[in-house]
C-alpha positions in Angstrom: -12.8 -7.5 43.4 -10.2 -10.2 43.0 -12.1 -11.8 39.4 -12.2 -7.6 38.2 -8.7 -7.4 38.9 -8.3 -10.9 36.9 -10.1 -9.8 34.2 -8.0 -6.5 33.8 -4.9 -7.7 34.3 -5.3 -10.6 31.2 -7.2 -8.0 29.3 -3.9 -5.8 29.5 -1.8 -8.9 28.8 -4.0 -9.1 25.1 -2.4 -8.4 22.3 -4.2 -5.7 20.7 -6.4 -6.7 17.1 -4.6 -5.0 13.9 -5.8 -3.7 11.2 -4.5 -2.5 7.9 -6.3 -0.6 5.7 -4.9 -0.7 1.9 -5.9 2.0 -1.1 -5.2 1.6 -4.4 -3.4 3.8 -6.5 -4.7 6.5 -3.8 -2.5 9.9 -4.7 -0.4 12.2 -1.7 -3.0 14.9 -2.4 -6.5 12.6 -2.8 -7.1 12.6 1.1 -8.0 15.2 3.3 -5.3 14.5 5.5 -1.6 15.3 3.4 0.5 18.1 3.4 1.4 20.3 1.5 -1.2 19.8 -1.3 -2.7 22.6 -3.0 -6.5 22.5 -2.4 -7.5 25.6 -3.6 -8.8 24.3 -7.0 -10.9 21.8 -5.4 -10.6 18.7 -3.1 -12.1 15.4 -2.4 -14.1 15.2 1.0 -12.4 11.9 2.7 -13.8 12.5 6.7 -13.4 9.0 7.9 -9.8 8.9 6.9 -9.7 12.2 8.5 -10.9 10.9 11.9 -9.0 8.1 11.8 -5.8 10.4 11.7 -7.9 13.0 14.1 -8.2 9.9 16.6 -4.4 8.7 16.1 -1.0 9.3 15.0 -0.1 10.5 11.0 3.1 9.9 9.3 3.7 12.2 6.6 7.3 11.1 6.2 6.2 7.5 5.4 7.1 5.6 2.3 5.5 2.4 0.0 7.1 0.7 -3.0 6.6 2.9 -6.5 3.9 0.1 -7.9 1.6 -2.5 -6.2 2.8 -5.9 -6.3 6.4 -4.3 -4.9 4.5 -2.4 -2.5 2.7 -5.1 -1.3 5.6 -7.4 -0.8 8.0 -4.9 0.9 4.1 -4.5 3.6 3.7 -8.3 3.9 8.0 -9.6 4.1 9.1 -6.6 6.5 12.1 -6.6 3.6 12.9 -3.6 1.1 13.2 -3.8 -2.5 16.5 -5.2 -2.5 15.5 -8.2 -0.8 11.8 -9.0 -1.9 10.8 -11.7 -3.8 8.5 -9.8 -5.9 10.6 -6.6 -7.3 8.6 -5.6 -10.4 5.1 -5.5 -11.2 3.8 -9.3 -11.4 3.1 -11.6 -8.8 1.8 -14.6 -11.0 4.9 -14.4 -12.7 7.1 -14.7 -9.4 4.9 -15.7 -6.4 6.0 -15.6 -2.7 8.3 -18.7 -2.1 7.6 -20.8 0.9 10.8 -19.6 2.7 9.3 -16.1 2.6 7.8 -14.6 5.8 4.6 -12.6 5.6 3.0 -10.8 8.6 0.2 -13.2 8.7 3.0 -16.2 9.0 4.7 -14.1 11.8 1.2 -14.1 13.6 -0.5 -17.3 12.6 -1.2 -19.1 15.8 -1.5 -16.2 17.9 -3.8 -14.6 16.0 -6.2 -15.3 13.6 -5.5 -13.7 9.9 -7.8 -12.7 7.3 -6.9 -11.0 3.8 -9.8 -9.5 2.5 -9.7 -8.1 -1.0 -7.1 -7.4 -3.6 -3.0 -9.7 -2.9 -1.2 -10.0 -6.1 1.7 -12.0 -4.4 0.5 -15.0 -6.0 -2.1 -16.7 -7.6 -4.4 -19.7 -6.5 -2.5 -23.1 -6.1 1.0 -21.3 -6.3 3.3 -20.8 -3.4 2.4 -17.5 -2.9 -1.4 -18.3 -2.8 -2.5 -16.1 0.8 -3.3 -19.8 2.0 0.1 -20.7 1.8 1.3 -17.6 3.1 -0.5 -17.5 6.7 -3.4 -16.4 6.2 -6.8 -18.4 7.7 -8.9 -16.7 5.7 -9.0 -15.6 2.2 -11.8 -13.9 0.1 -11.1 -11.4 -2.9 -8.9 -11.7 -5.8 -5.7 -13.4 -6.2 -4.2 -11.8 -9.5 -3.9 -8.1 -9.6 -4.8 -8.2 -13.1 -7.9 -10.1 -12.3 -8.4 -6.9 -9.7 -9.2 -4.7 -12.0 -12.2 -6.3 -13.1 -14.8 -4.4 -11.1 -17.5 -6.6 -11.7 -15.6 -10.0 -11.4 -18.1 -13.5 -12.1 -15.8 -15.6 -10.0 -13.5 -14.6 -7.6 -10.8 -16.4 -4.2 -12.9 -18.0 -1.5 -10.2 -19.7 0.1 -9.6 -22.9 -1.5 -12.2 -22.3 -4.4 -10.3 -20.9 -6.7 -13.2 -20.1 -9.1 -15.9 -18.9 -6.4 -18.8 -17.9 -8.3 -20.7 -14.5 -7.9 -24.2 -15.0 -10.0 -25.0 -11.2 -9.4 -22.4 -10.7 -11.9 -23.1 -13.5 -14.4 -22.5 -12.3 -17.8 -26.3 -11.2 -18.8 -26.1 -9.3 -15.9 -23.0 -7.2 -17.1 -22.9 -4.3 -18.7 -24.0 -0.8 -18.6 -27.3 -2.0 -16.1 -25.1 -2.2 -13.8 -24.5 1.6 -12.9 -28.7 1.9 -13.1 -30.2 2.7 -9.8 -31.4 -0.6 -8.6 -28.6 -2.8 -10.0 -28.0 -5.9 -8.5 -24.4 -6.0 -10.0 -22.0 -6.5 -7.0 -18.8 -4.2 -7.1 -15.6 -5.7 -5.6 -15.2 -2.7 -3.2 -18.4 -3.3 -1.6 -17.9 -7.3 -1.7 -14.7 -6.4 0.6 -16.2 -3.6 2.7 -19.2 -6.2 3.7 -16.9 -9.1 4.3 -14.4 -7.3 6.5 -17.3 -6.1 8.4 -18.6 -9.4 8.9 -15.3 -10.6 9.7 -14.4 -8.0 12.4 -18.4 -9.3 13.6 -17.7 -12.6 14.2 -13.9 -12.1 15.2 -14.2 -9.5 17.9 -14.6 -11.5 21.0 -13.1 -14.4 20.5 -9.9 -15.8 22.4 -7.3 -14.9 20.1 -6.8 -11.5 18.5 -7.6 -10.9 14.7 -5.3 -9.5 12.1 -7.1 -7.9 8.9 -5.5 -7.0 5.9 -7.8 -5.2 3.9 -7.0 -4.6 0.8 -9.3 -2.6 -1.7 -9.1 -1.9 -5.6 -10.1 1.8 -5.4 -9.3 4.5 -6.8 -7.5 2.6 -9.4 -8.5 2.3 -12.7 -11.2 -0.6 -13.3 -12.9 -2.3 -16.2 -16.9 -3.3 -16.8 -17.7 -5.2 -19.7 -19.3 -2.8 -22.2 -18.9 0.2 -20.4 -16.1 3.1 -21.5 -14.9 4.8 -18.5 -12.4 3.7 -16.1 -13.9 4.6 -12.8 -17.4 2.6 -13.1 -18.6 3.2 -9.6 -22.3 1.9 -9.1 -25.3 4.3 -9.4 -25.3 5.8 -5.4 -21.3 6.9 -5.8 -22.1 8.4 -9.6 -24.4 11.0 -8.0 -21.9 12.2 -5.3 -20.1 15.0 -7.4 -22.8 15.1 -10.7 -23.2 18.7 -10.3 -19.3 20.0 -9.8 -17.8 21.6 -13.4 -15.2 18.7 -13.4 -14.8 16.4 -15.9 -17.1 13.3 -15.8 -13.9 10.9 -15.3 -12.8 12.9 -12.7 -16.3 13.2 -11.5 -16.0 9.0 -11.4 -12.3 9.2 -9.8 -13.4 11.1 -6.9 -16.6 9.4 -6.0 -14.5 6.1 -6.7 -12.4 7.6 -3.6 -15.0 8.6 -1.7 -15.9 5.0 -1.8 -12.9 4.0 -0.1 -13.2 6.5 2.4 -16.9 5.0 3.4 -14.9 1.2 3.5 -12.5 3.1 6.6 -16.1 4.8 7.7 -17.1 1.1 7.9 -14.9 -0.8 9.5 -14.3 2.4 12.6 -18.3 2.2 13.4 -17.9 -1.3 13.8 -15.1 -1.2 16.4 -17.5 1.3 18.1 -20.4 -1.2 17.5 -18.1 -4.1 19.0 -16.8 -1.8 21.6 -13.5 -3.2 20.6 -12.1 0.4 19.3 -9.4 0.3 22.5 -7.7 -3.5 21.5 -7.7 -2.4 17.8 -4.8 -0.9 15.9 -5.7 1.0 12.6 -3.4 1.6 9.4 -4.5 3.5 6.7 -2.4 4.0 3.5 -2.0 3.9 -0.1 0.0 1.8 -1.7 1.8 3.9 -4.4 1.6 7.7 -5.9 -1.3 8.2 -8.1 -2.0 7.3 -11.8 -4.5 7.4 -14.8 -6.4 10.7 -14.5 -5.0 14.7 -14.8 -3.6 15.4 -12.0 -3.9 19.6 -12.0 -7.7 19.1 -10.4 -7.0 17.3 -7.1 -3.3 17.8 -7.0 -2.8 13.9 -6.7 0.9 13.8 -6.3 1.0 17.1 -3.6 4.1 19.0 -4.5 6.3 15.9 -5.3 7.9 14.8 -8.7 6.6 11.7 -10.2 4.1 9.4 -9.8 2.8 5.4 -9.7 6.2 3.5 -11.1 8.3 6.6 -10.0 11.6 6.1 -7.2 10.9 10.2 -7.4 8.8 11.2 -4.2 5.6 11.1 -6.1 6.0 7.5 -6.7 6.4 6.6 -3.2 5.8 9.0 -0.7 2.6 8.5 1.6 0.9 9.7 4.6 0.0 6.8 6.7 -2.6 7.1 10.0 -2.6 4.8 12.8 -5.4 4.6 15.5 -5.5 2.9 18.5 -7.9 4.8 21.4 -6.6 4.6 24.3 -3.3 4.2 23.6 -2.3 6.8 20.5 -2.7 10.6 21.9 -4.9 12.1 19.4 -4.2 14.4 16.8 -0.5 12.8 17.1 2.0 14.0 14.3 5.7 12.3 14.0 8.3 13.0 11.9 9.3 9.5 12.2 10.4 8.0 9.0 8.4 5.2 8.9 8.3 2.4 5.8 6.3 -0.2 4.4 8.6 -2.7 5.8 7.7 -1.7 9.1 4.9 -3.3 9.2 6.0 -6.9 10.0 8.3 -6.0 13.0 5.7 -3.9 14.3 2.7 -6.6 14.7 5.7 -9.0 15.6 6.8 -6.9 18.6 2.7 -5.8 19.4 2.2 -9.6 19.7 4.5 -10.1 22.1 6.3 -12.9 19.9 10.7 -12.6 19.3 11.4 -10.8 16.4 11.8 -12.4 12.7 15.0 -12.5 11.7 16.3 -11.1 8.4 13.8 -7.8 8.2 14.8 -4.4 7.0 12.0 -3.4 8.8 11.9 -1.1 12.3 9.2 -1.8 14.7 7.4 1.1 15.4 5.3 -0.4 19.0 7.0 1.5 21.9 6.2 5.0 19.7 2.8 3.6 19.3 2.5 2.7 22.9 4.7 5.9 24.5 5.2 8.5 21.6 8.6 8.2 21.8 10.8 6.0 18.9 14.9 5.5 20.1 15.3 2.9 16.4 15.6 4.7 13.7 16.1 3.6 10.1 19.8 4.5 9.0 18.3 4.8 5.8 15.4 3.3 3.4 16.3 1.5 -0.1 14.4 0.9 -3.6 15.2 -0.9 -6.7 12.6 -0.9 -9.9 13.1 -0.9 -13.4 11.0 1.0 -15.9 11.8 1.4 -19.2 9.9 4.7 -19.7 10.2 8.3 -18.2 7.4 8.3 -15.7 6.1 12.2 -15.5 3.5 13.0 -13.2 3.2 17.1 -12.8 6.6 17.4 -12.7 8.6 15.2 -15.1 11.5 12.7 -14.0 14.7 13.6 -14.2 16.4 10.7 -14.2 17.1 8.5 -16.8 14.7 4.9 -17.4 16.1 1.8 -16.9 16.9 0.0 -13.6 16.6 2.1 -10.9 18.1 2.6 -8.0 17.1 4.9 -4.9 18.0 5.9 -0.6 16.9 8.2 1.7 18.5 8.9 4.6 18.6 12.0 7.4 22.0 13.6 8.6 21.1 16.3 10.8 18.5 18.9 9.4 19.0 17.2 5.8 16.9 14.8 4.4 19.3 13.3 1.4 17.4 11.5 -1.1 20.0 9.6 -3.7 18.6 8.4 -7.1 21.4 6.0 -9.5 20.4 4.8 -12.9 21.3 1.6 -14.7 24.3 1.6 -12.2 26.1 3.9 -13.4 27.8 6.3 -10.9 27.6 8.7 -13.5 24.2 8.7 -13.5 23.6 9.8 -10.2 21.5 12.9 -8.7 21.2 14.1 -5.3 18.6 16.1 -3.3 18.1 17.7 0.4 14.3 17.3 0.5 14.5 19.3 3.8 14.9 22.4 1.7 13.9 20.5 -1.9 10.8 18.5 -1.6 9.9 18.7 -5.4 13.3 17.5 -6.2 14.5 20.0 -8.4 17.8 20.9 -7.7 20.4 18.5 -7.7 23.4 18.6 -5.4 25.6 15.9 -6.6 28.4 17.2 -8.0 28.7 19.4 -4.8 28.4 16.6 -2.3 31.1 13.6 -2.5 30.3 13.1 0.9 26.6 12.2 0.7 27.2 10.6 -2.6 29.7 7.6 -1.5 27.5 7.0 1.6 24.9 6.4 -0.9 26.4 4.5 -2.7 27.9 2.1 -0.4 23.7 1.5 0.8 23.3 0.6 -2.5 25.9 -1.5 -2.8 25.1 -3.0 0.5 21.1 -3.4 -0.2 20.9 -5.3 -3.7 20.7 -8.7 -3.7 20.8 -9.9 -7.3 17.5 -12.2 -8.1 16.9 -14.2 -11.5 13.4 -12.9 -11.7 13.7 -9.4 -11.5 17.8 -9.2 -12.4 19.5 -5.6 -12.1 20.3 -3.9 -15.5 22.9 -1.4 -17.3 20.5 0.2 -20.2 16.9 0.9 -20.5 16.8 -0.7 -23.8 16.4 -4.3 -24.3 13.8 -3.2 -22.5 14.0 -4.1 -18.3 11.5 -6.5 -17.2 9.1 -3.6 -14.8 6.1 -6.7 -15.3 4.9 -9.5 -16.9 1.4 -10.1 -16.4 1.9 -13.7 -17.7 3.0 -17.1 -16.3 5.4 -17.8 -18.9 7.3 -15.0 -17.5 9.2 -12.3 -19.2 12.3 -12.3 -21.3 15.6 -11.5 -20.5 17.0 -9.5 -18.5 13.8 -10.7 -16.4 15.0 -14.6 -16.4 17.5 -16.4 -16.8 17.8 -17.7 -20.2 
């Protein structure tokens, strides 16, 4: 009786496995699970995503970064966009520094750490290489440019920068690819199989795992010779052959039906492992949606904007944690819960003392009693886009550098938005009664506006990479998919 008791008591004192599942360019209204999203035209089926919310908690008041390498920083530093390192679009150009804290350097040593898939924090041999961030274990694709090759000949297999993958040599490329029978092998389904394997031979050993899994669908991909954007192999091009839709959105929807099967995956295997109870799942996307009509599937839900928008659309997500045992299911929280959360959250789960200098709020005692006393006072964004970014409702504020809060005050939900600075450039919305963000308050609300304004004031930390701006034109630095960098106001000069 004693040695049960034993084996309780230090399985209790375990720090649970963690988990967190990452879509690509995955829309508010692309899985099952959202609200309000008008289905009635037609709808993707997504049940594993749907189970994994069914079996947990969902957070339809959560919030990413508007565009991927942003997103992905503000998820790995527990630090908004006013603080990251990486504040626009390009990773190779600015890599993670060595003083920056990621979730897997929080938990190295404690845990083991895997990234599995797509990073775009930094490239092989650069500070910001996953390697060099804490991460044990490293297999996907560095670059996010490089990401969205589908079909990739080499690829990050942690310290080979230039891992080969002969099923995709280049006489294998091409159209054959998509025949039944190919033995091309997608990215998607390179991550999916690793993770699983991972998970396999991580499950029962002494120290917990954290996975970051990271996929590349739905967004847009390439395949040498081949037109459309969404070249899913042959199984995933039969899934919706016979719907009236358009072939690409045919492709978009099987591409994320794909990702829904890579969630599928890795919950069977914590039921295979038996190790569903000691496991915390995230699911999310990482931005609002992009690169396909949007009046099918209703991508963005109700929201203005999309991918590179500070409007909703842009950055507004519903994110689904499971942990059996623990998580009531069929939870629902009105939490506002960020990105940046992340960090402090494993921190806290691990049992280790909190990192300093987050913006993030750890989220464990909801997750382990439903019931959340810290609160974010508000949540920050900066970007710069030099273009208006319309999704099914147009932006309404002006391009250039961006700047954006959202904060509660009793029943309203203030969202803020300031452009290029200027505090004449500033529009205001209750999303509690405003959720499309159509009708702006800020002439009518001083009060709201100089509270805004002081979080602004009080979030931006001026950085030489990604440097604040006055006017859309020169053009403001949103990426620079090169290593040379951008030019000004991107660098100093």
């Amino acid at each position: 009786m004693q040695a049960v008791l034993t084996t309780a008591v230090m399985a209790a004192a375990t720090p649970p496995n963690i988990i967190f599942i990452l879509s690509d360019d995955l829309g508010f209204g692309d899985y099952s699970i959202s609200n309000p999203v008008n289905r009635t035209i037609a709808a993707i089926p997504t049940p594993n995503i749907q189970k994994l919310a069914d079996n947990g908690i969902k957070f339809e008041r959560s919030y990413s970064g508007p565009v991927c390498a942003p997103s992905r920083c503000t998820l790995m530093t527990g630090r908004h966009l006013g603080h990251c390192t990486i504040r626009g679009n390009d990773g190779s150009y600015s890599p993670l520094l060595p003083s920056d804290i990621t979730v897997a350097k929080a938990l190295q040593g404690v845990y083991n750490t895997a990234l599995i898939g797509k990073w775009g924090l930094g490239d092989w041999n650069t500070t910001g290489y996953p390697l060099a961030q804490g991460f044990d274990y490293f297999i996907g694709q560095d670059s996010q440019v490089s990401c969205h090759n589908w079909y990739p000949e080499t690829f990050q297999n942690q310290t080979n920068g230039t891992a080969q993958l002969p099923q995709n040599a280049g006489s294998n490329l091409g159209p054959k690819c998509l025949d039944n029978g190919a033995t091309c092998y997608w990215s998607n389904d390179m991550f999916k199989n690793e993770a699983i394997r991972y998970i396999k031979n991580h499950a029962h050993q002494e120290k917990p795992f954290f996975l970051y899994l990271s996929s590349t669908t739905p967004h847009v991909g390439n395949l040498k010779g081949v037109a459309s954007e969404y070249p899913v192999p042959y199984g995933y091009r039969q899934e919706f052959k016979n719907e009236t839709w358009s072939a690409e959105q045919q492709l978009f929807a099987s591409a994320v039906v794909a990702q829904d099967d890579m969630v599928g995956a890795v919950l069977d295997v914590l039921v295979e492992e038996n190790i569903e109870e000691n496991t915390v799942v995230w699911f999310s996307g990482d931005n609002g949606p992009d690169s396909h009509p949007f009046t099918l599937f209703d991508d963005p839900g109700y929201f203005r904007g999309k991918k590179r928008s500070l409007h909703e659309g842009g950055i507004r997500q519903t994110i689904a944690i499971q942990w059996k045992g623990t998580v009531p299911p069929k939870s629902d929280s009105n939490h506002m819960l960020a990105f940046w959360d992340l960090l402090p959250t494993a921190v806290e789960l691990a049992g280790l003392p909190p990192v300093a200098n987050v913006d993030g709020v750890s989220i464990a005692k909801l997750l382990k009693t439903s019931s959340q006393t810290e609160k974010h006072e508000y949540l920050y964004w900066e970007f710069c886009e030099p273009q208006d970014i319309n999704g099914l409702l147009p932006q309404v504020y002006a391009p250039g550098w961006i700047q954006a809060v959202r904060f509660d005050d009793g029943d309203h939900q203030w969202k803020v938005i300031r452009t290029n600075g200027s505090d004449d450039n500033i529009y205001v919305w209750d999303l509690s009664v405003d959720i499309s963000e159509s009708n702006d308050l800020g002439k009518n609300n001083t009060a709201v506006v100089n509270k805004a304004l002081s979080y602004m004031k009080g979030s931006h930390v001026e950085d030489k990479f990604w440097k604040s701006g006055t006017s859309a034109s020169p053009g403001c630095c949103a990426s620079c998919f090169k290593h040379g960098g951008c030019p000004a106001p991107c660098v100093e000069m």
